[in-house]
C-alpha positions as CSV (number, residue, x, y, z in Angstrom):
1,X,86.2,21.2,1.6
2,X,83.3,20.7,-1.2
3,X,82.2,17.9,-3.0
4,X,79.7,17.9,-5.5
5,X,78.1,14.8,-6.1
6,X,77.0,13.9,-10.4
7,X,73.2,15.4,-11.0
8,X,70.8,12.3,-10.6
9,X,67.1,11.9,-11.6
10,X,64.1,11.5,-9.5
11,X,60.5,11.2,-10.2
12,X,58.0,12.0,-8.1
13,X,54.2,12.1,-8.1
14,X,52.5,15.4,-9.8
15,X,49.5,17.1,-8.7
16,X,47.3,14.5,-10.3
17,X,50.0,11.1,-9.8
18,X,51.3,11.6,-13.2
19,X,55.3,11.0,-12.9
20,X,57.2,13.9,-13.1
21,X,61.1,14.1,-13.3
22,X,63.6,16.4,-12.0
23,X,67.4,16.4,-11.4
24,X,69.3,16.6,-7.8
25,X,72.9,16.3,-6.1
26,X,74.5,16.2,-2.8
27,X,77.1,19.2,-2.3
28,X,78.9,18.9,0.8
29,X,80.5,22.0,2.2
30,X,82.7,22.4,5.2
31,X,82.9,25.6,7.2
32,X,84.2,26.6,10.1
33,X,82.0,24.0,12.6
34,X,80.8,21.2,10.1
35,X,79.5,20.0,7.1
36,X,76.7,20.7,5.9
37,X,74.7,18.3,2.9
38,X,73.2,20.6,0.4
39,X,70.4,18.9,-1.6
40,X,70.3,20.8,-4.7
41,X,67.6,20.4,-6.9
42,X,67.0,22.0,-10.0
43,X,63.5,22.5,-11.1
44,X,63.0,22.9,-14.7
45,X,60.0,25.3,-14.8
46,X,60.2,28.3,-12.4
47,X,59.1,28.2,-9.0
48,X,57.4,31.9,-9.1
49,X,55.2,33.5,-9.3
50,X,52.6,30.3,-9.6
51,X,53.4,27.4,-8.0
52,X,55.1,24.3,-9.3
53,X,54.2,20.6,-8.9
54,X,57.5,20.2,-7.5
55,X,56.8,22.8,-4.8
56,X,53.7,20.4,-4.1
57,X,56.0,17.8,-4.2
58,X,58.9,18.5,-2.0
59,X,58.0,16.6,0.9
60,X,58.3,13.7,-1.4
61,X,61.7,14.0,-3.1
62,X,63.8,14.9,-0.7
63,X,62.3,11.9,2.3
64,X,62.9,9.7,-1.0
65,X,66.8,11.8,-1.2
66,X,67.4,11.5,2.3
67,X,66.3,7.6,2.6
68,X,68.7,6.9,-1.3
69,X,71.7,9.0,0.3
70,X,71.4,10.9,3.5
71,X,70.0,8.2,6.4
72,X,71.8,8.6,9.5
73,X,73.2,12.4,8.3
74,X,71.9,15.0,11.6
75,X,68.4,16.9,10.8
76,X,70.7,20.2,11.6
77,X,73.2,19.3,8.8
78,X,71.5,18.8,5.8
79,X,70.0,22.4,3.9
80,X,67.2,21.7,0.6
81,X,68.2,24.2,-2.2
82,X,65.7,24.6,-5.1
83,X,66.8,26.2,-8.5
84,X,64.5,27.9,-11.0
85,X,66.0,29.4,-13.9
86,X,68.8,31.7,-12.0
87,X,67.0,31.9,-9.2
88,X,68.0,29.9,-5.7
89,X,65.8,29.5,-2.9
90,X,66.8,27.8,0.2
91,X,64.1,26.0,2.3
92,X,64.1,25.0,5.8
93,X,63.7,21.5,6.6
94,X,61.4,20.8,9.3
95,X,60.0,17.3,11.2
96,X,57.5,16.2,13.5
97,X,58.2,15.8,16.8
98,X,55.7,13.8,18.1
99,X,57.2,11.0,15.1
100,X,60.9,10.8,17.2
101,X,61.2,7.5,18.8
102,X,62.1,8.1,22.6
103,X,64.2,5.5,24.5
104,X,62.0,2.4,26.0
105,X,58.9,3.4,23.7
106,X,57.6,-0.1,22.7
107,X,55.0,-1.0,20.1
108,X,52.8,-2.8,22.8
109,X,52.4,0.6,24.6
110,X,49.5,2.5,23.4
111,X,50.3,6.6,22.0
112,X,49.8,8.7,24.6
113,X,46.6,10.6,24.8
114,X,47.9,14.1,25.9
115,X,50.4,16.3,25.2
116,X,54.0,15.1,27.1
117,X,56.7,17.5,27.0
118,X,59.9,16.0,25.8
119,X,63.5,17.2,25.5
120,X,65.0,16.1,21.3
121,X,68.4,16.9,21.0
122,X,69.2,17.9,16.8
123,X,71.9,15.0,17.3
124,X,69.2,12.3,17.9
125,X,67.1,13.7,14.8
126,X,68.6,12.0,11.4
127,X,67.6,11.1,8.4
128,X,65.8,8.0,8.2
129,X,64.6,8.4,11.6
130,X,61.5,10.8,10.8
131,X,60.0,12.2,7.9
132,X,61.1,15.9,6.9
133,X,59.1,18.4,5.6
134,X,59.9,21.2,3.9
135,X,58.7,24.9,5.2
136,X,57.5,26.6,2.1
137,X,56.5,30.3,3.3
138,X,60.3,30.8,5.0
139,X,62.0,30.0,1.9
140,X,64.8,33.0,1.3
141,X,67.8,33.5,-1.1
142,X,70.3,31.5,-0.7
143,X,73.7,34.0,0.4
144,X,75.8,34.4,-3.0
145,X,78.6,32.3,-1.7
146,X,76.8,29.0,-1.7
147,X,75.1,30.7,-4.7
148,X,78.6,30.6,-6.5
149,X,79.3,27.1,-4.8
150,X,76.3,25.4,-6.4
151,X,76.8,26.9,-10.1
């Protein structure tokens, strides 16, 4: 199964605040276990070998894609795709830990001053729920099957 959503626009703050605008969609793509959301965005300038504002600014766009389309969708389902020119780079999607509501955390209790050990299970990690953030140094290629998928 794949469904491509229609490309949308998004604009997002530049290095110095000045909107910027860039396009995105939601693929969906089955295999054998689940689906997986894709975000695919397409960056009109490309993303090497100097940086982009949109690398500085994909923190932004895809909390702001997640919270438009994606709330409630499993951290472990949902893959960032960025496209330069031909070029596709997949990024992994990271999140605090420490920013995971636990069960019976209240406002009135104070944060906890040390380190607590705590077990987070990907199922209780959605969009919505925490920020993500995307890892910029373990971007790679995407595999030429989702390559061919996207195009």
């Amino acid at each position: 199964m794949i469904y491509k959503s229609a490309f949308k626009d998004i604009i997002y703050p530049a290095q110095n605040r000045e909107p910027r605008v860039t396009r995105y969609r939601i693929v969906l793509m089955k295999n054998s276990r689940l689906v997986r959301a894709i975000v695919h965005l397409v960056a009109d300038e490309p993303t090497q070998p100097q940086s982009t504002e949109i690398d500085t600014a994909l923190d932004v766009v895809l909390n702001r894609i997640i919270e438009a389309e994606l709330v409630g969708v499993r951290h472990d389902c949902v893959r960032l795709v960025v496209q330069a020119d031909a070029q596709m780079t997949e990024y992994p999607i990271t999140f605090n830990a420490l920013d995971v509501a636990r069960p019976g955390d209240s406002e009135r209790r104070p944060p906890p001053t040390a380190d607590q050990a705590i077990h987070i299970r990907s199922l209780d990690v959605v969009g919505g729920s925490v920020a993500f953030y995307v890892d910029r140094e373990s971007g790679k290629p995407v595999i030429a099957r989702v390559a061919e998928m996207l195009r």
